[in-house]
Residue frames relative to the residue before (quaternion, step in Angstrom):
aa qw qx qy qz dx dy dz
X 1.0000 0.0000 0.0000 0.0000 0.00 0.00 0.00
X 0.5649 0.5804 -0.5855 0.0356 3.41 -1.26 0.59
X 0.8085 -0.5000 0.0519 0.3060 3.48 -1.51 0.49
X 0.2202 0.7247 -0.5767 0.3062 3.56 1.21 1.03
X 0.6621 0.5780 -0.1973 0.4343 3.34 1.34 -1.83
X 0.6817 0.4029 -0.2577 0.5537 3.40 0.95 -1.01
X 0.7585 0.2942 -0.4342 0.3869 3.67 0.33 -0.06
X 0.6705 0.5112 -0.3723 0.3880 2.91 1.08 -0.08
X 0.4054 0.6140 -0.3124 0.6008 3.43 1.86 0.03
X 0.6445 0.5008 -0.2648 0.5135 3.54 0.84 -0.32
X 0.5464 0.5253 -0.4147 0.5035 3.77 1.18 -0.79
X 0.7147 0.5220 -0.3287 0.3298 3.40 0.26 -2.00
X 0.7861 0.3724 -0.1489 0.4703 3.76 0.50 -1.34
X 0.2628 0.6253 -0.5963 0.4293 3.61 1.22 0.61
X 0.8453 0.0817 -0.1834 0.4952 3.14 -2.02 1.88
X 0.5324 0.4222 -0.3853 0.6244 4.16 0.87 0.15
X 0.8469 0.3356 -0.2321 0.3410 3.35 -0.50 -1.14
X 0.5849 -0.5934 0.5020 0.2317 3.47 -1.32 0.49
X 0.1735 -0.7397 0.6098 0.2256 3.88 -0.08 0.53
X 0.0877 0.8233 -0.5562 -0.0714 3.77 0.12 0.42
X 0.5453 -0.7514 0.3422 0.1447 3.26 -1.54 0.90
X 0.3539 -0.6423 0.6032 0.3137 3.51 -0.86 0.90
X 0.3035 -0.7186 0.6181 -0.0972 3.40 -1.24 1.56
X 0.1269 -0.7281 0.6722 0.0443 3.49 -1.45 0.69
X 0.0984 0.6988 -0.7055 0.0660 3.93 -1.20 0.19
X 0.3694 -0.7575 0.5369 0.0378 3.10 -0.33 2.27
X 0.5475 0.4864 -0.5182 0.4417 4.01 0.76 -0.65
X 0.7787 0.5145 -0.2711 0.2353 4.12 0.62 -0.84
X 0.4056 0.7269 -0.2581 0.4904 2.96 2.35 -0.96
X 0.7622 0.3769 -0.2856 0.4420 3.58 1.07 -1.29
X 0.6055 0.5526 -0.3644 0.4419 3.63 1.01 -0.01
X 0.6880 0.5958 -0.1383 0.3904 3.21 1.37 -0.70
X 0.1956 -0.8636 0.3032 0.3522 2.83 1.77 -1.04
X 0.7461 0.3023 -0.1021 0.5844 3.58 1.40 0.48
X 0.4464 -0.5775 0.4146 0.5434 4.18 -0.09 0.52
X 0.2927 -0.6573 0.6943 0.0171 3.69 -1.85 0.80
X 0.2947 0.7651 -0.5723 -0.0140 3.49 -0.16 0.60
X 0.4999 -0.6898 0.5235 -0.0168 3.03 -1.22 1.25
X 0.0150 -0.7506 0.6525 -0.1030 3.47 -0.78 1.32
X 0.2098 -0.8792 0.4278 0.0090 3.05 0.08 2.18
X 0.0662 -0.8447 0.5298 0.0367 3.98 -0.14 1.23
X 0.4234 0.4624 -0.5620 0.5396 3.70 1.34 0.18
X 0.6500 0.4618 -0.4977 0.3414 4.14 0.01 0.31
X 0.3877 0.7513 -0.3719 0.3834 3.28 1.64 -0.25
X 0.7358 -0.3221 0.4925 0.3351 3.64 -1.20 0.32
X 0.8735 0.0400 -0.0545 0.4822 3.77 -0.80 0.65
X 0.2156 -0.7219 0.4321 0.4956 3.72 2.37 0.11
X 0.6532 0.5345 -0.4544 0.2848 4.01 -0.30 1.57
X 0.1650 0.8390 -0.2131 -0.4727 2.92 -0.30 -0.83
X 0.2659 0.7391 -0.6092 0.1096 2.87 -0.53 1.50
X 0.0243 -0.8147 0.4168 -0.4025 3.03 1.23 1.14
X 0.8312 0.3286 -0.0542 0.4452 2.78 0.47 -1.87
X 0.5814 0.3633 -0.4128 0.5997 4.08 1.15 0.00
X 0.7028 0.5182 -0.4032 0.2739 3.61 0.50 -0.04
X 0.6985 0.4473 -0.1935 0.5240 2.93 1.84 -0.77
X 0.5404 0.5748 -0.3544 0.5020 3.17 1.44 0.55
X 0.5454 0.4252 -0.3103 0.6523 3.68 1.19 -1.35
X 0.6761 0.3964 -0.3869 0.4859 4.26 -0.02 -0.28
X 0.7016 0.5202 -0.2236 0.4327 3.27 0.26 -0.92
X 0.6071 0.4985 -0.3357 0.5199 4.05 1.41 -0.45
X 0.3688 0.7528 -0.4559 0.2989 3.89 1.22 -1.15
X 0.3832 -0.5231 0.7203 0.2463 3.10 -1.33 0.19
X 0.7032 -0.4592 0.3834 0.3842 3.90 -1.21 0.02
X 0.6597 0.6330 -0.1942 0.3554 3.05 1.38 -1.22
X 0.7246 0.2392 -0.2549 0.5940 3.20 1.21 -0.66
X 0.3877 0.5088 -0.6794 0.3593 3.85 0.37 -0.42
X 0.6663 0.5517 -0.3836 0.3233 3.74 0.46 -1.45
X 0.8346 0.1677 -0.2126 0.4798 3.73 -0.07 -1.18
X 0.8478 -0.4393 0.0956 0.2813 3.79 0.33 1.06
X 0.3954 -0.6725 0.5838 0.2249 3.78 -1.11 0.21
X 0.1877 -0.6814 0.7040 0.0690 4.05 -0.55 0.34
X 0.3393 0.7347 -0.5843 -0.0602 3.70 -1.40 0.22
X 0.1367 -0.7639 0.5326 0.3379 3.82 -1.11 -0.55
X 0.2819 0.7244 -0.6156 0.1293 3.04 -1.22 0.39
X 0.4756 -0.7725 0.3772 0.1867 3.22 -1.65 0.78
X 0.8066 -0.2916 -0.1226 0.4994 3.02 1.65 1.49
X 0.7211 0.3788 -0.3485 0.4637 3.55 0.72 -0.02
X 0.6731 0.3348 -0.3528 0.5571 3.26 0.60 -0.34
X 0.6250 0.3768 -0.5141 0.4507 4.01 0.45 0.12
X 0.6431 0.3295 -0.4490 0.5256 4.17 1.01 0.48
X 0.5439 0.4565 -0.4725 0.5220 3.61 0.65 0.67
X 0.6630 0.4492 -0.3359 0.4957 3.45 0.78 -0.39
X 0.7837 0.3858 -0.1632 0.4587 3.37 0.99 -1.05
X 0.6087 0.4438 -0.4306 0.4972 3.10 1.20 0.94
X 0.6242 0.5216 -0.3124 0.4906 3.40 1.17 -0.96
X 0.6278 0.5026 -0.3754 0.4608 3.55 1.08 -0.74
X 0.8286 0.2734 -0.3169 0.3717 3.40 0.60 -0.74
X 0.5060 0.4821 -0.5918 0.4017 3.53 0.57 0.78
X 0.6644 0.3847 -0.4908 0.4119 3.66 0.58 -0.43
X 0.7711 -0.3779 0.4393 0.2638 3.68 0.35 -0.44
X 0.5250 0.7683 -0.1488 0.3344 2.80 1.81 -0.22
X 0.1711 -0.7999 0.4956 0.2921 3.87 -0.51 0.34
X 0.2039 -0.8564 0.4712 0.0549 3.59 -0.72 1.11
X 0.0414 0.7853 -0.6148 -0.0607 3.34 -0.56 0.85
X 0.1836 -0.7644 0.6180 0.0071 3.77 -1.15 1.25
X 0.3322 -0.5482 0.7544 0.1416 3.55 -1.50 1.01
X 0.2565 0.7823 -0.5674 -0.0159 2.80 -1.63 0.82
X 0.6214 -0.6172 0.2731 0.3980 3.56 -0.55 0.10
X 0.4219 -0.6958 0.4365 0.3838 3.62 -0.39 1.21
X 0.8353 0.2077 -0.3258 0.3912 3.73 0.90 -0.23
X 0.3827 0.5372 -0.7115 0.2424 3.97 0.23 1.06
X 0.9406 -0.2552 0.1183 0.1901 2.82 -1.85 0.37
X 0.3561 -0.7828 0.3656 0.3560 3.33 0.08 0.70
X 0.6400 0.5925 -0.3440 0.3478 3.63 1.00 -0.33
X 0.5736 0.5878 -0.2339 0.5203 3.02 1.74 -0.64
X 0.4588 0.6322 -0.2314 0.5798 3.69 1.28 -0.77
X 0.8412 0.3740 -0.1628 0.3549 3.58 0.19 -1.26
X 0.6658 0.2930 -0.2609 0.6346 3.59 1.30 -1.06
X 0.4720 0.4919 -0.6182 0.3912 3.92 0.40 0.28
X 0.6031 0.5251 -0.3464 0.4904 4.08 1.02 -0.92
X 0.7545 0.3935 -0.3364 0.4034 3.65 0.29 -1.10
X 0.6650 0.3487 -0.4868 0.4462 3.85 0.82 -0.57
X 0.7267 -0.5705 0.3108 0.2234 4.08 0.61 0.23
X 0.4759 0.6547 -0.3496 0.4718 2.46 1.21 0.84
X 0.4823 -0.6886 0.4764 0.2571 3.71 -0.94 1.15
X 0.1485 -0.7325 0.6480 0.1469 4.12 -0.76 0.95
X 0.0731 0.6435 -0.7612 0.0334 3.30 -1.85 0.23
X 0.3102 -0.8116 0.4762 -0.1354 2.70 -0.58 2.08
X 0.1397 -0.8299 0.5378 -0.0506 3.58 -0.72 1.02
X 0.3311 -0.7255 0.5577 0.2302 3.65 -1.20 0.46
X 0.1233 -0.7857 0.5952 0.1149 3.33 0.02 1.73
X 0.6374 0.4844 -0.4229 0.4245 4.29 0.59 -0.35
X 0.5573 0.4226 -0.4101 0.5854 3.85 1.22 -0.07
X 0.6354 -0.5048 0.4980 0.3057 3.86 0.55 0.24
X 0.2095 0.7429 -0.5930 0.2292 4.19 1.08 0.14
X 0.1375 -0.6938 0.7050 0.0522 3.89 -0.91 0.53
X 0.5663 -0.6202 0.5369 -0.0799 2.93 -0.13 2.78
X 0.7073 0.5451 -0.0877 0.4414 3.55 0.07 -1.12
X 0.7185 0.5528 -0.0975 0.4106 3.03 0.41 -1.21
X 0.6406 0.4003 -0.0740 0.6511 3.43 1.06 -1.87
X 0.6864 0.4969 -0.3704 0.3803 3.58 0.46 -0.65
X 0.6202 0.5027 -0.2043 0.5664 3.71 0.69 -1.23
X 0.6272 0.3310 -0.3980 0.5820 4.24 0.85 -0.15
X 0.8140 0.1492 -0.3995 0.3944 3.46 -0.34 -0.27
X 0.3202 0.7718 -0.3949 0.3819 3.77 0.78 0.46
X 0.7569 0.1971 -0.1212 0.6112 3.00 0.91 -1.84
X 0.5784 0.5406 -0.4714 0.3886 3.84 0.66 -0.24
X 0.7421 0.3379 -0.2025 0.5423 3.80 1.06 -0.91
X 0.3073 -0.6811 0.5438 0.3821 3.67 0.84 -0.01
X 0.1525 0.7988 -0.5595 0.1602 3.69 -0.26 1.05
X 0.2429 -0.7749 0.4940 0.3107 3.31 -1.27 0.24
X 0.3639 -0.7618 0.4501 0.2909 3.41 -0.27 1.29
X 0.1566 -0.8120 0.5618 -0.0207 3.84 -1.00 0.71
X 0.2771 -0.8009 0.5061 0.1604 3.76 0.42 1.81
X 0.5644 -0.6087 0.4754 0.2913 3.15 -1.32 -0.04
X 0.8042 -0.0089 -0.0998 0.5859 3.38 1.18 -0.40
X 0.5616 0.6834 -0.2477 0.3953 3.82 1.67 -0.72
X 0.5297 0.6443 -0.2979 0.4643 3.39 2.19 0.37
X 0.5512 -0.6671 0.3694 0.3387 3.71 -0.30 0.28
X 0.7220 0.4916 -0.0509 0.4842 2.61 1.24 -1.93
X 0.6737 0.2288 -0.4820 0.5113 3.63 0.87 -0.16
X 0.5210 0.5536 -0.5200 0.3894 4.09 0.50 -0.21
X 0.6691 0.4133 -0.3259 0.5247 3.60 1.45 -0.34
X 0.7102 0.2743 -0.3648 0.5360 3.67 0.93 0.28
X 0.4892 0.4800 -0.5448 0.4832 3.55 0.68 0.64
X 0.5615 0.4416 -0.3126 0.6261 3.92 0.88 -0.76
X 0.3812 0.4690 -0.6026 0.5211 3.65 0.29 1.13
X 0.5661 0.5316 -0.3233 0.5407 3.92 0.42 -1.01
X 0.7495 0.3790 -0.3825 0.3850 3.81 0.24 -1.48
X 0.8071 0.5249 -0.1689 0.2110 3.41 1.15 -0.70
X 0.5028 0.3551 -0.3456 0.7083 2.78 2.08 0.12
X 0.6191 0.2815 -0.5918 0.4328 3.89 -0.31 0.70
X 0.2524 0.5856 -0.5771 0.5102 3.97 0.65 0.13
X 0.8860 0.3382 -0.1509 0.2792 3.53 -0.61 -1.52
X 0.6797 0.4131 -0.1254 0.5930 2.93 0.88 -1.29
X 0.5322 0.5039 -0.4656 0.4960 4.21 0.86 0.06
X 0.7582 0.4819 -0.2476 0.3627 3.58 1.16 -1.37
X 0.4005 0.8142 -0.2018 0.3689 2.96 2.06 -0.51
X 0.8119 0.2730 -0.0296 0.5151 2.95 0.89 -1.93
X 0.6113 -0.6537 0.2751 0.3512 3.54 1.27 0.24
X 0.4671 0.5757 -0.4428 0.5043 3.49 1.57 0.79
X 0.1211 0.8998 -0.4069 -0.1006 3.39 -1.10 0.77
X 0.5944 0.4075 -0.2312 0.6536 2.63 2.06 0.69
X 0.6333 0.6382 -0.3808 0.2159 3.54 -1.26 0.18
X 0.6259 -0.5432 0.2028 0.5216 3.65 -0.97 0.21
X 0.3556 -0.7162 0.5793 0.1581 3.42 -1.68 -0.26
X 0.1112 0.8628 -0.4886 -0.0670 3.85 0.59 0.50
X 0.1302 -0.6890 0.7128 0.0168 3.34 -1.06 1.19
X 0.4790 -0.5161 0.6789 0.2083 3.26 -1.73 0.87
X 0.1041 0.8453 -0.5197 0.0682 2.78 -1.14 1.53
X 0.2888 -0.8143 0.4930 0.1022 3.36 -1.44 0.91
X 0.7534 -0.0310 0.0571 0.6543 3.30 0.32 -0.97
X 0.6836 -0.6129 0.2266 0.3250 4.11 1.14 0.16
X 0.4767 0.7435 -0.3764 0.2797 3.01 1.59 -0.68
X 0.5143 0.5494 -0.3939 0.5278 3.98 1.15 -0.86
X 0.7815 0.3753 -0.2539 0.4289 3.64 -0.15 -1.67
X 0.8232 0.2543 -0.4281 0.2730 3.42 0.33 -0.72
X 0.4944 0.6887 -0.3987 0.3497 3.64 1.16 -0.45
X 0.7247 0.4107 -0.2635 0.4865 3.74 1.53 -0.89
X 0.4847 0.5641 -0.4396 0.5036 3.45 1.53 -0.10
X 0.5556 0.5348 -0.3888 0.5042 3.53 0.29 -0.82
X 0.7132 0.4808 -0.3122 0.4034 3.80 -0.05 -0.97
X 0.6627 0.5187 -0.2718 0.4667 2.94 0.53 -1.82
X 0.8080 0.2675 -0.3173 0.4183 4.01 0.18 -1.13
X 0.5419 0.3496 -0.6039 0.4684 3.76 0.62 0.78
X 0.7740 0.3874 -0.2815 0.4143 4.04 0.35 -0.79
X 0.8072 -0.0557 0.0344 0.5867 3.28 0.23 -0.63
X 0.2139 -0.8480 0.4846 -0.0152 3.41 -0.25 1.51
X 0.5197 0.5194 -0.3670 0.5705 3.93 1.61 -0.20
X 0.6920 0.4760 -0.3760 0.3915 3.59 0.81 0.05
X 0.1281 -0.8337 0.5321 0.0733 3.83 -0.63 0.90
X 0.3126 -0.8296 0.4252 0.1821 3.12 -0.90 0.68
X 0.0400 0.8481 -0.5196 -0.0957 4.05 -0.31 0.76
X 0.4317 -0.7594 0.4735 0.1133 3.37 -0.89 1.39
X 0.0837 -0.7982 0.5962 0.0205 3.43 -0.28 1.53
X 0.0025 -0.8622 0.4923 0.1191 3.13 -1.50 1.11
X 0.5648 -0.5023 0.4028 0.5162 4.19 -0.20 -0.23
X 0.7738 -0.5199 0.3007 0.2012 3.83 -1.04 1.27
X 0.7739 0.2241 -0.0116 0.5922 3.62 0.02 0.41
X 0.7202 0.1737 -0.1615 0.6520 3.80 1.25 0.06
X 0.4063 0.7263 -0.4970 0.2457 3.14 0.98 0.99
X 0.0921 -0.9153 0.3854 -0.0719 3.35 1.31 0.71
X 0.6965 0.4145 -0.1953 0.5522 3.73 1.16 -1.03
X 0.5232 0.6267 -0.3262 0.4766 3.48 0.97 -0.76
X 0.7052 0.4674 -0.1378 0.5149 3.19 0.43 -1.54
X 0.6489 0.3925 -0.3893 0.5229 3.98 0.45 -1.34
X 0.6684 0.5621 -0.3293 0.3588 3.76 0.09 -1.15
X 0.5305 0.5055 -0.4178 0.5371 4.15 1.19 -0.87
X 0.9049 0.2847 -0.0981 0.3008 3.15 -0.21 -1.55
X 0.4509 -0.6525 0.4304 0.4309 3.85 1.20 -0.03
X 0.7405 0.3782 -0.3645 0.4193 3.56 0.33 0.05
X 0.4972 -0.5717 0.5193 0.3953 3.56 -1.30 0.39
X 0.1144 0.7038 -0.7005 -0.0295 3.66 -1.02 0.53
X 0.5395 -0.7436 0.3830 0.0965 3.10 -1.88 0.03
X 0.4472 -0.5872 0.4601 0.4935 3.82 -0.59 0.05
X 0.4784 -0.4931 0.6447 0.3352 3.54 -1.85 0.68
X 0.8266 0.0177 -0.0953 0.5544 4.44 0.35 0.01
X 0.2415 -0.5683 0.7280 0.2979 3.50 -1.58 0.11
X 0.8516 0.3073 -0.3490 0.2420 3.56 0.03 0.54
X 0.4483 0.7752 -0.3101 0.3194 3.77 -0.30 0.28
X 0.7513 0.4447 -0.2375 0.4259 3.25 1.91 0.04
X 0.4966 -0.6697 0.4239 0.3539 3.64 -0.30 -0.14
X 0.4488 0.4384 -0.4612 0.6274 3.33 1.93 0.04
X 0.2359 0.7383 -0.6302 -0.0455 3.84 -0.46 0.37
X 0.3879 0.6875 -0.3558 0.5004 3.49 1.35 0.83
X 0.7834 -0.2478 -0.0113 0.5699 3.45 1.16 -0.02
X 0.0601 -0.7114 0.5230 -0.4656 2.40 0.41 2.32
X 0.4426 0.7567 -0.4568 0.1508 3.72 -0.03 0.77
X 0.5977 -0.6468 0.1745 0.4404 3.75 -0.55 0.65
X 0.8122 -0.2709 0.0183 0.5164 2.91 1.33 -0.86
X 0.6640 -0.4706 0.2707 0.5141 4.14 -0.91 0.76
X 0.7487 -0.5030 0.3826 0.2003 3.17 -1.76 2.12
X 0.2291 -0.6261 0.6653 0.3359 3.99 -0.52 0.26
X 0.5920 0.4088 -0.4623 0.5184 4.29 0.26 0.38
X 0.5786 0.5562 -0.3004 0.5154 3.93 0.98 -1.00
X 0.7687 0.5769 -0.1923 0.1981 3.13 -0.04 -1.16
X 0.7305 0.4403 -0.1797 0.4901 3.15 1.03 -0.91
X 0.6581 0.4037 -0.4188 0.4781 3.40 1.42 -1.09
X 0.5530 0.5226 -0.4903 0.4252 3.96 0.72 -0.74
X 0.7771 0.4611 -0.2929 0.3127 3.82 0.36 -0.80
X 0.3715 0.7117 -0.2793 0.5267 3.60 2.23 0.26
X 0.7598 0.3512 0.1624 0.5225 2.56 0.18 -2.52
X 0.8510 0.3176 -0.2742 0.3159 3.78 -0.53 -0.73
X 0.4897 -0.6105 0.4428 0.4375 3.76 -1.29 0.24
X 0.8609 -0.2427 0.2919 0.3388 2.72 -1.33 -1.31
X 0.3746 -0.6811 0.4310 0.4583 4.21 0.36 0.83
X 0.2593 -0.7777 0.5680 0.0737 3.16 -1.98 0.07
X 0.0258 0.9635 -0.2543 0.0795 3.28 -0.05 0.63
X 0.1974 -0.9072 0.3659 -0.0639 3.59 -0.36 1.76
X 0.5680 -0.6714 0.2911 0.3765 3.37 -0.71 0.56
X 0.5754 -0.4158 0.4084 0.5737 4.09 -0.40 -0.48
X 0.8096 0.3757 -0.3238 0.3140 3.51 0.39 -0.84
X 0.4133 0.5678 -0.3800 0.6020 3.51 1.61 -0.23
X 0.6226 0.3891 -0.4468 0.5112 3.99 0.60 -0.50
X 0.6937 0.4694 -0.2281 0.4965 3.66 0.46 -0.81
X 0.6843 0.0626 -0.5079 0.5195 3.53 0.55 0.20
X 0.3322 0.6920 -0.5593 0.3130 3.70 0.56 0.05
X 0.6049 0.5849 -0.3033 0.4472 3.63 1.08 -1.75
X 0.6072 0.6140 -0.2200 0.4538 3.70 0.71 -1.94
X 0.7368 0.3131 -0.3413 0.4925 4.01 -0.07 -1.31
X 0.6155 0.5805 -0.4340 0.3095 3.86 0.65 -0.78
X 0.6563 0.5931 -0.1882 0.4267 3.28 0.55 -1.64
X 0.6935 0.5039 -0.2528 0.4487 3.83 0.97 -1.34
X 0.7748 0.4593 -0.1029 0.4220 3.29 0.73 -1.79
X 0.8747 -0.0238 -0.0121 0.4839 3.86 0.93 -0.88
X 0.3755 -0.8002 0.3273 0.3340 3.03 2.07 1.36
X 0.3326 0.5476 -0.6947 0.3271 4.06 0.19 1.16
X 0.4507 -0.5904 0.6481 0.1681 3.00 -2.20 0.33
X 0.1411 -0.8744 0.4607 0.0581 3.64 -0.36 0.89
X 0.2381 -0.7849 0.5158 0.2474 3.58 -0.58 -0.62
X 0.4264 -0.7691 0.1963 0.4337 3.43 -0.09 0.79
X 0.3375 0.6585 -0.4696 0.4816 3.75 1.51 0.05
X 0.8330 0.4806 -0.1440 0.2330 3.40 0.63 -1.34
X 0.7829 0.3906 -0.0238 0.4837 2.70 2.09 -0.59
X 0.1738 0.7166 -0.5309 0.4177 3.58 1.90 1.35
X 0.5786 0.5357 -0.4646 0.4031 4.06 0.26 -0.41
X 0.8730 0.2883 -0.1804 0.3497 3.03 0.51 -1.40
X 0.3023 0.6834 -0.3730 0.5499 3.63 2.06 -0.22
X 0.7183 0.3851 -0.3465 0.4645 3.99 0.31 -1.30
X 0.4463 0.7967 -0.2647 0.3098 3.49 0.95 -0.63
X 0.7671 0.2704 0.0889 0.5750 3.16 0.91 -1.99
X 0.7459 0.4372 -0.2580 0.4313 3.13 0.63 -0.83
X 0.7600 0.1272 -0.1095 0.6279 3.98 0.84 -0.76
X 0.2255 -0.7372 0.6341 0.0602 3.54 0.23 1.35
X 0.5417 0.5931 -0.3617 0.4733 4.01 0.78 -1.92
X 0.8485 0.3315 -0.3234 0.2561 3.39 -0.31 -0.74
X 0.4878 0.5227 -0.3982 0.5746 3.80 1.47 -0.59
X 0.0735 0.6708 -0.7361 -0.0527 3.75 -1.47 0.12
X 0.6451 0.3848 -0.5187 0.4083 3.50 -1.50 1.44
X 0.6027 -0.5967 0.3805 0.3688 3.34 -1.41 0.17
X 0.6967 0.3253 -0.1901 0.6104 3.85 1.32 -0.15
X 0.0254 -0.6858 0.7273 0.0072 3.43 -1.12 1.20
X 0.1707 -0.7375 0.6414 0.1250 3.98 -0.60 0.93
X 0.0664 -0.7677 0.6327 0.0767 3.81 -0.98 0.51
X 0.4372 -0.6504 0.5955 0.1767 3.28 -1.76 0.15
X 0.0100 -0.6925 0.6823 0.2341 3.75 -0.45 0.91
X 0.2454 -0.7845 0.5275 0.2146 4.27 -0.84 0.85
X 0.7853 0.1011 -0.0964 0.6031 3.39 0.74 -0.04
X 0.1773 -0.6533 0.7340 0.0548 3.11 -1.98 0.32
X 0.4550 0.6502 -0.4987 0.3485 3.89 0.85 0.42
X 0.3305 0.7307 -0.5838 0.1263 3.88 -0.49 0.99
X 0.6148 -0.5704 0.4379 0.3240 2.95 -1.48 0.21
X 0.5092 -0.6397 0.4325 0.3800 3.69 -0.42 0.44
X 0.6855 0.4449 -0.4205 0.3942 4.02 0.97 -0.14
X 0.6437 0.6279 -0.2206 0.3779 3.07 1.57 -0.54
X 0.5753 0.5672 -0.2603 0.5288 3.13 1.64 -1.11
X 0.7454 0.5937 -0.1801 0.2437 3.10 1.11 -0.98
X 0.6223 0.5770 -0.2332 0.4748 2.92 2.20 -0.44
X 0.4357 0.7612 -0.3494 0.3297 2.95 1.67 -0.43
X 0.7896 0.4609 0.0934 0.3942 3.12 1.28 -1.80
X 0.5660 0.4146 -0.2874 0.6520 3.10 1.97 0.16
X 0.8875 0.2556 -0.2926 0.2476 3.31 0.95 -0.39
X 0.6968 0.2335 -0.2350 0.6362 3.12 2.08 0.32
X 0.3990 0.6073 -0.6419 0.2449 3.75 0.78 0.74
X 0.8211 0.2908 -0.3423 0.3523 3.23 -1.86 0.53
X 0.6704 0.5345 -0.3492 0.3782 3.47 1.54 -0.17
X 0.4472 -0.6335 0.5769 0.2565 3.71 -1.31 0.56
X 0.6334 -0.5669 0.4503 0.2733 3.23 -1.22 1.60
């Protein structure tokens, strides 16, 4: 991996992608104690971005395969980035998913046209397993969420437009926190970040008990979660850090970070108030590490990633009954 792929991931998905803006909201800076800018990826295409590694890892195919099909898993954003990128090229898309993510995620993965097959990942289903059979029975091309170059080279789109748009706003140093799952986000924007703006570091925040990268990144070795289920971040939720992730995050990235669900949930609440976005609580651990462990960020600019915006409306809703209007 490095940022030929991503810039050259950046040609292919030129006039597709969403150039979304890096955002400030001076009432939060003062709660925060330090400027917060916000790099809002639930505005992204399919409200994520992974869009953007799907429409890159689709967008590399040869004709031949775009033609006989795309295969993926995921527990909902990255199977509507596939199932959009697939269906603009022409592509048939079949997605694995968990019988229990989000039902909204479930529903627009059907409407962009794509075929689902649902699995019981808390009964121990082997994702994998089911994937790699209808692959080789349909001759698919199987497309990881993050263990792919090519999307770690369209997620490092993001690193390259907050580069600019940091130099923009007059910030050329400081951390970067990316919700993370399996790494593919953090490490694709690390990579950028150390060709464009190399004072900027990136620190993968995740949700309590799936802090799997945090943990792999202390001790130098890749390790794993004891479950893939049990959080309300089920957006980047993964067993354990990408063997393609891993190394570049363990180069390039600090030290992980890591918040509870309800810090994601008032994380959701300050977003929605301050720069009226919709988050998800997967989507919203960057900006949770933010507020919640100020001690651990150092400088006068802390730049974050919201990665999604795909909730359910009871969930979103708890967010906002149980911590709008409150201070962190």
């Amino acid at each position: 991996m490095n940022i030929e792929k991503i810039s050259a991931a950046a040609q292919r998905t030129k006039g597709k992608l969403r150039r979304t803006p890096l955002l400030n909201a001076p009432l939060l800076d003062t709660i925060a104690g330090r400027r917060i800018w916000v790099k809002p990826e639930c505005l992204q295409h399919t409200g994520s971005f992974k869009y953007r590694g799907a429409l890159s890892a689709i967008s590399a195919l040869s004709p031949e395969k775009r033609k006989l099909g795309i295969i993926a898993y995921s527990s909902g954003n990255h199977a509507q980035g596939i199932a959009l990128a697939a269906r603009q090229a022409g592509a048939p898309a079949v997605i694995i998913m968990p019988a229990d993510a989000p039902r909204m995620k479930i529903e627009n993965t059907r409407a962009l046209g794509a075929e689902t097959v649902l699995y019981d990942r808390v009964a121990g289903e082997d994702r994998d397993a089911m994937g790699k059979q209808i692959a080789d029975e349909r001759h698919l091309t199987l497309i990881k969420p993050f263990d792919n170059e090519e999307v770690i080279a369209g997620q490092g789109t993001t690193g390259l437009e907050i580069a600019e748009q940091a130099i923009e706003m007059g910030v050329n140093a400081g951390d970067v926190i990316v919700c993370c799952g399996g790494g593919g986000f953090a490490s694709g924007i690390a990579l950028a970040l150390e060709a464009k703006a190399p004072k900027m570091r990136v620190r993968p925040a995740e949700p309590e008990n799936f802090d799997d990268m945090a943990r792999s990144l202390a001790s130098g070795k890749r390790l794993s979660n004891a479950t893939t289920s049990g959080s309300l971040c089920d957006a980047i939720i993964s067993p354990t850090p990408g063997e393609l992730t891993f190394p570049i995050l363990q180069r390039l990235a600090g030290p992980g970070m890591v918040v509870s669900d309800d810090e994601a949930l008032h994380a959701m609440a300050l977003a929605f108030e301050h720069f009226k976005l919709v988050a998800e609580p997967g989507g919203a651990v960057a900006l949770a590490a933010a507020i919640f462990r100020p001690d651990q960020i150092q400088g006068d600019d802390v730049i974050v990633t919201i990665s999604g915006g795909n909730v359910d409306a009871e969930v979103f809703e708890m967010a906002l009954t149980r911590f709008g209007g409150k201070l962190p």
